[in-house]
DRENGU-320087 format. One record per residue (C-alpha): x, y, z; residue in three letters; residue number from 1. Coordinates in Angstrom, 1 decimal, padded with zeros to 4 digits. Example, Ala and Ser with C-alpha at 12.3 -4.5 7.8 and 13.67 -1.06 7.14 Angstrom:
<<012.3; -004.5; 007.8>; "ALA"; 1>
<<013.7; -001.1; 007.1>; "SER"; 2>
// end
This chain:
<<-011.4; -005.1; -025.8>; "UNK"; 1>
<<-013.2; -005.6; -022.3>; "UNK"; 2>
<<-015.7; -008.3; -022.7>; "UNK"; 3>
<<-019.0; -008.2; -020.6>; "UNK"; 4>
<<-017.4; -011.0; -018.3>; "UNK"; 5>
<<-014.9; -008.3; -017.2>; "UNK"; 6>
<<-017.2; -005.3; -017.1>; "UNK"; 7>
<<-019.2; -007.6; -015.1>; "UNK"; 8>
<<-016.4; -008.1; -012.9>; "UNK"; 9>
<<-015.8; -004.6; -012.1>; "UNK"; 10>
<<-019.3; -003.5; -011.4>; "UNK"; 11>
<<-018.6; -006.6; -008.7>; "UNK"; 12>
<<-015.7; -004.9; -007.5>; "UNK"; 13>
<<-017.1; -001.8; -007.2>; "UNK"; 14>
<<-020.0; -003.3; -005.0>; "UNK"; 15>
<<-018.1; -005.2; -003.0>; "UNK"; 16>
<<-015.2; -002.9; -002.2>; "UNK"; 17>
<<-017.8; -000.4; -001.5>; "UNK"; 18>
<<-019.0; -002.4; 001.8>; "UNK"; 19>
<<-015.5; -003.0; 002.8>; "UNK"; 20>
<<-014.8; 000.9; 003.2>; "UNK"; 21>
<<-018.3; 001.5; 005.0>; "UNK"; 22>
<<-017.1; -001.4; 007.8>; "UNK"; 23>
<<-014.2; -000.3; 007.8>; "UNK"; 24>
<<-014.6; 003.5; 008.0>; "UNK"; 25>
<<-016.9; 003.0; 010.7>; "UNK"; 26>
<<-014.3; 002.0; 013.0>; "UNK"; 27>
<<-011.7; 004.5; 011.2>; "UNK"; 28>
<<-013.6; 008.0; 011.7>; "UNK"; 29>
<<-012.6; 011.0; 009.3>; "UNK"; 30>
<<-009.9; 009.1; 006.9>; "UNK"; 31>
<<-011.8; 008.0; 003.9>; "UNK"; 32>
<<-008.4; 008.5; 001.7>; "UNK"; 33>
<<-006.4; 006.1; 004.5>; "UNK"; 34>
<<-008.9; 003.6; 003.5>; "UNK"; 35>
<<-009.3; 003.8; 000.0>; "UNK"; 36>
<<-005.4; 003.7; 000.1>; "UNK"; 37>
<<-005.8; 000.1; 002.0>; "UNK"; 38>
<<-008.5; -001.4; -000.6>; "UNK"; 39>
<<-006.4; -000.2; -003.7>; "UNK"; 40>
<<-003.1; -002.0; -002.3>; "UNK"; 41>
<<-005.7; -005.0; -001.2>; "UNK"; 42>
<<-006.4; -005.3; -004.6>; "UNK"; 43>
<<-003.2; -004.3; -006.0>; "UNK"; 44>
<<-001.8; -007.8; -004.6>; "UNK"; 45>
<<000.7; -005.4; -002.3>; "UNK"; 46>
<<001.9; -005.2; 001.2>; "UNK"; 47>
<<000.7; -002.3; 003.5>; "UNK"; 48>
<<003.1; 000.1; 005.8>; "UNK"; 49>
<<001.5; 002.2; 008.0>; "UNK"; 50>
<<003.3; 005.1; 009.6>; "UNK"; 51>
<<002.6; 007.2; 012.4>; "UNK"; 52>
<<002.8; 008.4; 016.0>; "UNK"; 53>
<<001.4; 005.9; 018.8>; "UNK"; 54>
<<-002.3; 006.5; 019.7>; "UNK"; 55>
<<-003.9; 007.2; 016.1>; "UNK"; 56>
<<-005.3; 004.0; 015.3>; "UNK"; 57>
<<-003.3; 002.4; 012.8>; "UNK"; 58>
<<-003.2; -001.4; 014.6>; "UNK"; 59>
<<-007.3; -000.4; 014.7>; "UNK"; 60>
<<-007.5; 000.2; 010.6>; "UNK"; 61>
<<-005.2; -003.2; 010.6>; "UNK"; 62>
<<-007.9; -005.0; 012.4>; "UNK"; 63>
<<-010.7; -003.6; 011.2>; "UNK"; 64>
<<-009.8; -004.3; 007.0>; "UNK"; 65>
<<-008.8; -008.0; 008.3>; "UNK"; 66>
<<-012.0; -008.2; 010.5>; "UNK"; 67>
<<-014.5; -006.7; 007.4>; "UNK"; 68>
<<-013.1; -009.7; 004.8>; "UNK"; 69>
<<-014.0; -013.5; 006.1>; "UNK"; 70>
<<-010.7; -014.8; 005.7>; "UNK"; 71>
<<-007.4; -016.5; 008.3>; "UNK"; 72>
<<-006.1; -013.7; 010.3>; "UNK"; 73>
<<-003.0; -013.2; 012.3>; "UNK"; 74>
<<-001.4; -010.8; 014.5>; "UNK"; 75>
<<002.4; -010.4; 015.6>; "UNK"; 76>
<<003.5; -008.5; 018.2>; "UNK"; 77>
<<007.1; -007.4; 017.5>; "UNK"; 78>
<<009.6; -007.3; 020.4>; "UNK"; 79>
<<013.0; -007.4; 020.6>; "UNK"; 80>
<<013.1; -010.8; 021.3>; "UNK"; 81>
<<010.5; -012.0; 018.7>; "UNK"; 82>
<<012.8; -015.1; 016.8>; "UNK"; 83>
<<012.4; -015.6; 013.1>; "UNK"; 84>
<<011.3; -019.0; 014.0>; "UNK"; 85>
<<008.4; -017.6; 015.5>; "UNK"; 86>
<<007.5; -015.5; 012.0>; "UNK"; 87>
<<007.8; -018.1; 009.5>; "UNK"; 88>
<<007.6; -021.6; 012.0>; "UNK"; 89>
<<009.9; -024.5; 013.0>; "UNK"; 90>
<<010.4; -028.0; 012.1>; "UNK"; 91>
<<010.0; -030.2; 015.3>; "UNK"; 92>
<<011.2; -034.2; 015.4>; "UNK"; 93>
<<008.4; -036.4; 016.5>; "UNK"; 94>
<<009.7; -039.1; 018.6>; "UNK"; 95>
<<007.0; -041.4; 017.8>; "UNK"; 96>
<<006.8; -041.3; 013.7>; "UNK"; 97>
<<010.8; -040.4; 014.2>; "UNK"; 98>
<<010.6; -037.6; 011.6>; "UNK"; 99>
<<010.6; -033.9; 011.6>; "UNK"; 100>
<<007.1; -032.3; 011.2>; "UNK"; 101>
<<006.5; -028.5; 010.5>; "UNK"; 102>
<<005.0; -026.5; 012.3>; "UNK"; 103>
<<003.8; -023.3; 010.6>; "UNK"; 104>
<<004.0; -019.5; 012.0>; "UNK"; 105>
<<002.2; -016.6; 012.1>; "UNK"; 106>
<<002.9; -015.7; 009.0>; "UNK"; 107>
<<000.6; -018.5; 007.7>; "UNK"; 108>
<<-003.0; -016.4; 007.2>; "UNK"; 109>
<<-004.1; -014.7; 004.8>; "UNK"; 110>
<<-003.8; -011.0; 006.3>; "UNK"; 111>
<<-001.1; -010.7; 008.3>; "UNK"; 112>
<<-000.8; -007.7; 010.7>; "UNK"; 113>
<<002.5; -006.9; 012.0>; "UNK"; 114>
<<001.9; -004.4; 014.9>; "UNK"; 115>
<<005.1; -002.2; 015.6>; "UNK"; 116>
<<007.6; -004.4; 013.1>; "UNK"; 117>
<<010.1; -001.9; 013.9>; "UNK"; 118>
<<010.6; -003.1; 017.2>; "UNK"; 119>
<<012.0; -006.1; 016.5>; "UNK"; 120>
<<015.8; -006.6; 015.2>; "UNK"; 121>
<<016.5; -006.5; 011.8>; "UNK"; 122>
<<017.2; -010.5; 011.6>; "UNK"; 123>
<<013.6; -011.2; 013.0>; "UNK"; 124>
<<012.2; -008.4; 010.1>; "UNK"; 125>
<<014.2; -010.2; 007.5>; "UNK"; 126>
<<012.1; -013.1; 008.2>; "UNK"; 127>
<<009.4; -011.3; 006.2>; "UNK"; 128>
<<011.4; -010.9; 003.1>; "UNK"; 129>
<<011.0; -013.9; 001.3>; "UNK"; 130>
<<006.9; -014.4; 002.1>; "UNK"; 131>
<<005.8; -011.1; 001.0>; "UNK"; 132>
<<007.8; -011.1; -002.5>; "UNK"; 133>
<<008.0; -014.7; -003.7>; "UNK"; 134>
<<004.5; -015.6; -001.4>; "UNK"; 135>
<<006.0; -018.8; 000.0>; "UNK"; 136>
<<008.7; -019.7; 003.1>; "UNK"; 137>
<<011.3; -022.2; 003.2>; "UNK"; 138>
<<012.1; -023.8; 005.9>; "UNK"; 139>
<<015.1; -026.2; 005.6>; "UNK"; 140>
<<015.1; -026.5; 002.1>; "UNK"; 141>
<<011.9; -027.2; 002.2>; "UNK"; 142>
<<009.0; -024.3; 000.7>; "UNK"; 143>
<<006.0; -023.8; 001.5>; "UNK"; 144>
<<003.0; -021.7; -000.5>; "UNK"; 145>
<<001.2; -019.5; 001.3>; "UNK"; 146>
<<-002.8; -018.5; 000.9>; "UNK"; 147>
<<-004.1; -016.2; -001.6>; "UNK"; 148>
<<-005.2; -013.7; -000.8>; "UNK"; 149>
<<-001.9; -012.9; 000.9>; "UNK"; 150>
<<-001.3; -009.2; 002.6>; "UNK"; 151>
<<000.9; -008.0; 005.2>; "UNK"; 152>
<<-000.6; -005.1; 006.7>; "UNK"; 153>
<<002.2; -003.5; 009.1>; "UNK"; 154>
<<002.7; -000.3; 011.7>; "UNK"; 155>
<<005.5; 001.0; 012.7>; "UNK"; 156>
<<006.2; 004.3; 015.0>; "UNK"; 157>
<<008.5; 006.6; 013.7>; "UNK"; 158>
<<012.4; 005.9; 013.7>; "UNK"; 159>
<<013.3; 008.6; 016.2>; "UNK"; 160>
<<011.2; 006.9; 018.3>; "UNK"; 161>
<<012.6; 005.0; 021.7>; "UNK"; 162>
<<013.2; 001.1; 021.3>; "UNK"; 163>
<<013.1; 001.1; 017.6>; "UNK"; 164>
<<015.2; -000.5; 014.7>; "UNK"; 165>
<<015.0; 001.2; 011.1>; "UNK"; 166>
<<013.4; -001.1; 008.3>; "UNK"; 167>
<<016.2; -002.7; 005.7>; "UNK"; 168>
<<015.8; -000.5; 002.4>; "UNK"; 169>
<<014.8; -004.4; 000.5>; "UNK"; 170>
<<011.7; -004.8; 003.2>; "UNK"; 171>
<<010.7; -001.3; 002.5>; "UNK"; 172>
<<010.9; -001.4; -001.5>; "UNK"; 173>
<<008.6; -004.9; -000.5>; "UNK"; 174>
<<005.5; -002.7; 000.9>; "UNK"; 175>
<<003.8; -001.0; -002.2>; "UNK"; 176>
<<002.7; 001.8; 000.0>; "UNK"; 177>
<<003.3; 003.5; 003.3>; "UNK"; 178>
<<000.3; 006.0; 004.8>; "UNK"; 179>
<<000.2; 008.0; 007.5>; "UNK"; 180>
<<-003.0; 008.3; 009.4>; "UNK"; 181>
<<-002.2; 011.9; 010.9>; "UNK"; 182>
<<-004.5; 013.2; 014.1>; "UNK"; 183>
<<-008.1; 013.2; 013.6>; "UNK"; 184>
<<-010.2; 016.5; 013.3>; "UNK"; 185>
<<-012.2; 017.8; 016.1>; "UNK"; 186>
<<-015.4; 016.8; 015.3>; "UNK"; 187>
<<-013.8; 013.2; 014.1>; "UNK"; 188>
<<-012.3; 013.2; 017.5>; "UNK"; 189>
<<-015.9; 014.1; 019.5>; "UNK"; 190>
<<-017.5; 011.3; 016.9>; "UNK"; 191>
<<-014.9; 008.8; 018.0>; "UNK"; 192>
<<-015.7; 009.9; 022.2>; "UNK"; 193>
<<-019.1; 008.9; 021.4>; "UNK"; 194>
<<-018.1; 005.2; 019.2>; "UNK"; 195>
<<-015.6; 004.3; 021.1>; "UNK"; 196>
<<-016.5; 005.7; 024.6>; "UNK"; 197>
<<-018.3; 002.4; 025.6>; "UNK"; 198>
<<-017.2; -000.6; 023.5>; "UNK"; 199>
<<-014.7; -001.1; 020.9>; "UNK"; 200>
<<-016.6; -000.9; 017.4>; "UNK"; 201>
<<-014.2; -004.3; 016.8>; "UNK"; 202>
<<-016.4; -006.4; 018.4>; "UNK"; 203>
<<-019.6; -005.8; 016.2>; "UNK"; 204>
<<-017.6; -005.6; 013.4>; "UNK"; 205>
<<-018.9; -008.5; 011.0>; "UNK"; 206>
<<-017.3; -009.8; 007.5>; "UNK"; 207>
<<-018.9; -008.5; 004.5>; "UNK"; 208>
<<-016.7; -010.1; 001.8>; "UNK"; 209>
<<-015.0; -013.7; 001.3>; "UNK"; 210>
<<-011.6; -014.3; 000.6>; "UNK"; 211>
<<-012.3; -015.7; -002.6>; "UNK"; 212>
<<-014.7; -012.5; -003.6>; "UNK"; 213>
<<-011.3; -010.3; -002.9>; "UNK"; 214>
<<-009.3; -013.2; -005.4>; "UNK"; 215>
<<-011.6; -012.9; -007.9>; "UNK"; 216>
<<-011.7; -008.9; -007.6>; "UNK"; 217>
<<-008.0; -009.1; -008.1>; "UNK"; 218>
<<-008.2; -010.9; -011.7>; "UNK"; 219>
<<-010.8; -008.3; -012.6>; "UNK"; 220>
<<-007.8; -005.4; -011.6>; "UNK"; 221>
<<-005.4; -007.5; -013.6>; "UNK"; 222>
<<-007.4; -007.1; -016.7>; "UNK"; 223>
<<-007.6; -003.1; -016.4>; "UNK"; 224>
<<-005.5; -001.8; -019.6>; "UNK"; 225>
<<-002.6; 000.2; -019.0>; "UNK"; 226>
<<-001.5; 001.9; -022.5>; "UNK"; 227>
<<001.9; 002.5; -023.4>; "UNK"; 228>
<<002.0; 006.3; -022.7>; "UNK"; 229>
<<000.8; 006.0; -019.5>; "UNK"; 230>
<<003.4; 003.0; -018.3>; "UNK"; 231>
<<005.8; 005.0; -020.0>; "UNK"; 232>
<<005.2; 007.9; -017.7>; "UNK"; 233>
<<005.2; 005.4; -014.7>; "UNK"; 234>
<<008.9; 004.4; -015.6>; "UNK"; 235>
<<009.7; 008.4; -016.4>; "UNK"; 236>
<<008.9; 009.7; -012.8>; "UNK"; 237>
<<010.7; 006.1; -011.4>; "UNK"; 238>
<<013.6; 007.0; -013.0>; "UNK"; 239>
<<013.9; 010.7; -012.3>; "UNK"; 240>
<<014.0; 009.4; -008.6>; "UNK"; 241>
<<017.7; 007.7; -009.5>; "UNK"; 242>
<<019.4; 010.6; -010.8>; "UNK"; 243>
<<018.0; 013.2; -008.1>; "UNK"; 244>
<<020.5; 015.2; -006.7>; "UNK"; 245>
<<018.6; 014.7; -003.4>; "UNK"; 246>
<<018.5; 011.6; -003.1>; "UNK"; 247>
<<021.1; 008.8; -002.7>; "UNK"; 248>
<<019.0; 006.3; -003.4>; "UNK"; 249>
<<016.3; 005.7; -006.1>; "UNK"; 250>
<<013.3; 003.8; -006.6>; "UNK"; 251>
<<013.8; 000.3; -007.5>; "UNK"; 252>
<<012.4; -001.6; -010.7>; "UNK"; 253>
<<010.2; -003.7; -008.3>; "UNK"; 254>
<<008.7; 000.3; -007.1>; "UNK"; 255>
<<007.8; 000.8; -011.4>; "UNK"; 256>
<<005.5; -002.6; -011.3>; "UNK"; 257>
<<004.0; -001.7; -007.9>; "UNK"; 258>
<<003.2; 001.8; -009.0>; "UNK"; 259>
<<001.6; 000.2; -012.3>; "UNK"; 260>
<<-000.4; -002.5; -009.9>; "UNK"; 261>
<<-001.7; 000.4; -007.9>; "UNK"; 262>
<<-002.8; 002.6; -010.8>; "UNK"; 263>
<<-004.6; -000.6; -012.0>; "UNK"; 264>
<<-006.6; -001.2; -008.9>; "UNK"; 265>
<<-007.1; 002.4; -008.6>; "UNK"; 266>
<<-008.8; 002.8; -011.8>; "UNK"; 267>
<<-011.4; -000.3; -011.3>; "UNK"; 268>
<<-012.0; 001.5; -007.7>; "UNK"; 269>
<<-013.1; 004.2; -010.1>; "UNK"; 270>
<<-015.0; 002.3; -012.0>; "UNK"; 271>
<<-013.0; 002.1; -015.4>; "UNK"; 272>
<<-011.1; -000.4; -017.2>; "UNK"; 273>
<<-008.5; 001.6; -018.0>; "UNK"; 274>
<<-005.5; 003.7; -016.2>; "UNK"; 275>
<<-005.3; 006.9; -016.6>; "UNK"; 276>
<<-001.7; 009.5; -015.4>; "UNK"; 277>
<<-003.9; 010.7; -013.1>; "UNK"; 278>
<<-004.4; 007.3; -011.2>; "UNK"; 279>
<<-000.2; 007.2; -011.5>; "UNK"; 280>
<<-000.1; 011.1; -010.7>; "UNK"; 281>
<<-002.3; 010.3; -006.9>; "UNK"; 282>
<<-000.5; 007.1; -006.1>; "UNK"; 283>
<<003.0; 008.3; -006.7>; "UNK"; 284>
<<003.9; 009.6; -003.1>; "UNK"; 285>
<<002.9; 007.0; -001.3>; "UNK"; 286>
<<004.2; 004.3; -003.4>; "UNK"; 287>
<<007.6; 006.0; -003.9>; "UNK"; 288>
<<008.3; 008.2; -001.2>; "UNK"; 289>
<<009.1; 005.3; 001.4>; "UNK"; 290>
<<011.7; 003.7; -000.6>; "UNK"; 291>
<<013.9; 007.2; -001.4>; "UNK"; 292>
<<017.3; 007.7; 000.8>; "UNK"; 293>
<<017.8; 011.7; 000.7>; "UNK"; 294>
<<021.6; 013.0; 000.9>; "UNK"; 295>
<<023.0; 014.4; 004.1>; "UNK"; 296>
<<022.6; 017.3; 002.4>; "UNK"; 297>
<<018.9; 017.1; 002.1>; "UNK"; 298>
<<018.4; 016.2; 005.3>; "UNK"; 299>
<<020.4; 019.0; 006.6>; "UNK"; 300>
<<017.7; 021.5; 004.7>; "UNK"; 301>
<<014.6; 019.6; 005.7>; "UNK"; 302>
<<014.4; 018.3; 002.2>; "UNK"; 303>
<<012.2; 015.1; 002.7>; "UNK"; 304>
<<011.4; 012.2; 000.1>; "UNK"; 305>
<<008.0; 013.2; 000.0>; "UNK"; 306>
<<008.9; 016.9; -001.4>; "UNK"; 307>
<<011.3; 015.4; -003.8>; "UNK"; 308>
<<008.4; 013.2; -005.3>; "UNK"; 309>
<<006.4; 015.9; -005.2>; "UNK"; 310>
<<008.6; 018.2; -007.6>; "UNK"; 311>
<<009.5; 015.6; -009.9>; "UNK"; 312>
<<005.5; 014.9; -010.6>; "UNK"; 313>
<<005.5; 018.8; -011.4>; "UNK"; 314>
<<008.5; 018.6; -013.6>; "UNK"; 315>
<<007.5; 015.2; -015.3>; "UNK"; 316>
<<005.8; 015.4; -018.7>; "UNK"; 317>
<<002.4; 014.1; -018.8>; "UNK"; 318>
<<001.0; 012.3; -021.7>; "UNK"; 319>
<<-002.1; 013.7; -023.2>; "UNK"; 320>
<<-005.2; 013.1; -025.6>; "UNK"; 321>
<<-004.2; 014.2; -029.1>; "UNK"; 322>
<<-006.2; 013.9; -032.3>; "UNK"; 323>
<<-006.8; 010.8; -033.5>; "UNK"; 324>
<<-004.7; 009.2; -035.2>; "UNK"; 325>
<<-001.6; 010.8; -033.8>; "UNK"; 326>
<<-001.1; 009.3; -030.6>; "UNK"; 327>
<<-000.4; 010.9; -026.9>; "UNK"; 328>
<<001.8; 014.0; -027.1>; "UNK"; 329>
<<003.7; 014.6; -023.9>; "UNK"; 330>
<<003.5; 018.0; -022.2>; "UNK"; 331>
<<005.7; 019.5; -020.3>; "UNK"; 332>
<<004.2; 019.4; -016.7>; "UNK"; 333>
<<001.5; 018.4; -015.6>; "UNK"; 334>
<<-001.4; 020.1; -018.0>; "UNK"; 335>
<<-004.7; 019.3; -018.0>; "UNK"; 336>
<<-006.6; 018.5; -021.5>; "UNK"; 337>
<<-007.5; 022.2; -021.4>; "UNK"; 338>
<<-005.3; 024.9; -022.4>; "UNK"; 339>
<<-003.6; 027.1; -020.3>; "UNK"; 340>
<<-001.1; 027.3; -017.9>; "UNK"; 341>
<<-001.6; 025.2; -014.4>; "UNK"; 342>
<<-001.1; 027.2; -011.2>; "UNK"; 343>
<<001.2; 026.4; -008.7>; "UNK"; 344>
<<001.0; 022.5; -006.9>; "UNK"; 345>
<<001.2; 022.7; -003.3>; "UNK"; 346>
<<003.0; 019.9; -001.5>; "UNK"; 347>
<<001.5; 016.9; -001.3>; "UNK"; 348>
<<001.1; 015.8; 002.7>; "UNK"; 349>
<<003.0; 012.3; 003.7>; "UNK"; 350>
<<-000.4; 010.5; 003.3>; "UNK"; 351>
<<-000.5; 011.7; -000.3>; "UNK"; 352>
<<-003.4; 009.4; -001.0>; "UNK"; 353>
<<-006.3; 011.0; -002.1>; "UNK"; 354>
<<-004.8; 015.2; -001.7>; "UNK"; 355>
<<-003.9; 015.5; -004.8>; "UNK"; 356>
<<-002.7; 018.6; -007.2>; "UNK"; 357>
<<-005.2; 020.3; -009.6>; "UNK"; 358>
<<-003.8; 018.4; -012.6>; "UNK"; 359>
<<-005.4; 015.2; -011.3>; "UNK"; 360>
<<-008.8; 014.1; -011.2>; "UNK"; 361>
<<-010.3; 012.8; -008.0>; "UNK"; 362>
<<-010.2; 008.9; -007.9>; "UNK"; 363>
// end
């Protein structure tokens, strides 16, 4: 049961996320799902990846969600010769107490923005590893916590791109979702002239939220109840990603939890205390698409993750509302509470936030 301490927690969320999207979508023009992505993995406790060609703002949306929550910031720049040492920090001797004394990194701050991490070699990205899963670094043998909140929100241009280094398959299954901002719309574009076309909206931008508001928001998402049908379904489409015959490798264990934390923020976005397979259904491609390894095979054909995710949804049975009494009674497919056959789901775009099939309710 939810007591009125917890309802009275989400109503807080929903207020105070609320003023987060409107600063940040008024630097962000014409994405409202690219945003609502960011706050759910905020409160999800996750790590951000942001995906996309050079130009579309993702270091902007960075900024702006660190900017629009009062809280330690830090930005990295990585280059090919960023050092690890420069990520997590360094112990130095002091000559005069004639001890070693740490000196902490960048990656000391609460949000952490790492602009073009696949620039810099794969030793210098493995730095990361340890901070955003275990939320502490050690530095000879020696750890340290970090702050809470704790986010790494990080771009990176597309591999094919010149100068860049792939991400390790374990620091990709360590962001819980990847989004792709995608060009702007005309009118967004001739709305942006106009914002932009003077002064950066950056520098007005003012906090509206603390960094203990977004810890307490996170206990209220913790206490949003996830039945057994539902994470049921969550570990169904996580495991039909292992045994694909287009994909050489899965989604990982750690990728079940994070689409569970995900559905759970997303449903107190919503305003209920509960998850539903539609929360699941909307997050799946962007929590699971990033982490999948198609064949040769696939690739050859064009076959990418995000289609493979996108077929197993449709072939996955969703759980349903049955009398009471009885339980959930899974369906084959995705069928609404109505009866009736569903039409045909159209791919789901690489953002896959917020475009979702008919089967699932708008979040």
């Amino acid at each position: 049961m939810t007591t009125y301490d917890e309802r009275a927690s989400l109503s807080d969320l929903t207020t105070t996320v609320d003023r987060v999207r409107q600063s940040v979508e008024g630097v962000i023009e014409g994405k409202p799902e690219v945003v609502r992505l960011s706050l759910t993995v905020l409160l999800a406790e996750g790590h951000l990846l942001i995906e996309d060609v050079p130009g579309v703002g993702k270091t902007m949306l960075a900024k702006a969600l660190a900017r629009s929550i009062d809280c330690s910031v830090r930005r990295i720049q990585f280059t090919p010769d960023l050092l690890p040492s420069d990520i997590t920090g360094v112990s130095i001797f002091d000559q005069q107490r004639k001890e070693f004394e740490f000196k902490p990194g960048a990656i000391f701050a609460q949000i952490v923005i790492g602009d073009e991490i696949n620039r810099a070699s794969p030793k210098t990205q493995s730095a990361l590893l340890e901070s955003m899963e275990e939320r502490q670094v050690t530095i000879d043998g020696e750890s340290y916590e970090l702050p809470s909140p704790f986010m790494v929100v990080a771009t990176q241009n597309p591999v094919e791109m010149e100068g860049t280094y792939p991400l390790p398959e374990a620091q990709r299954d360590r962001f819980m979702a990847r989004v792709s901002i995608g060009y702007p719309s005309p009118q967004a574009e001739l709305e942006m002239l106009d914002i932009h076309g003077g002064v950066s909206p950056l520098d007005d931008l003012q906090p509206v939220a603390h960094a203990h508001d977004i810890v307490k928001l996170v206990d209220a998402v913790r206490s949003v109840h996830v039945a057994e049908p539902v994470r049921r379904y969550a570990v169904d489409l996580v495991s039909s990603t292992r045994n694909h015959p287009d994909l050489r490798l899965g989604a990982s264990p750690r990728a079940t939890l994070h689409l569970l934390r995900a559905a759970k923020a997303a449903a107190a976005l919503a305003g209920r205390d509960y998850a539903l397979p539609d929360d699941v259904q909307a997050l799946s491609v962007p929590v699971l698409a990033h982490r999948l390894l198609p064949t040769a095979q696939a690739q050859l054909n064009r076959r990418t993750s995000e289609q493979v995710v996108t077929e197993i949804v449709q072939r996955t049975a969703v759980p349903t509302a049955a009398p009471r009494g009885m339980g959930a009674v899974p369906q084959s497919g995705p069928v609404p509470p109505s009866s009736g056959p569903m039409p045909p789901v159209p791919p789901m775009p690489p953002t896959g936030y917020g475009q979702q099939h008919p089967g699932a309710r708008r979040l």
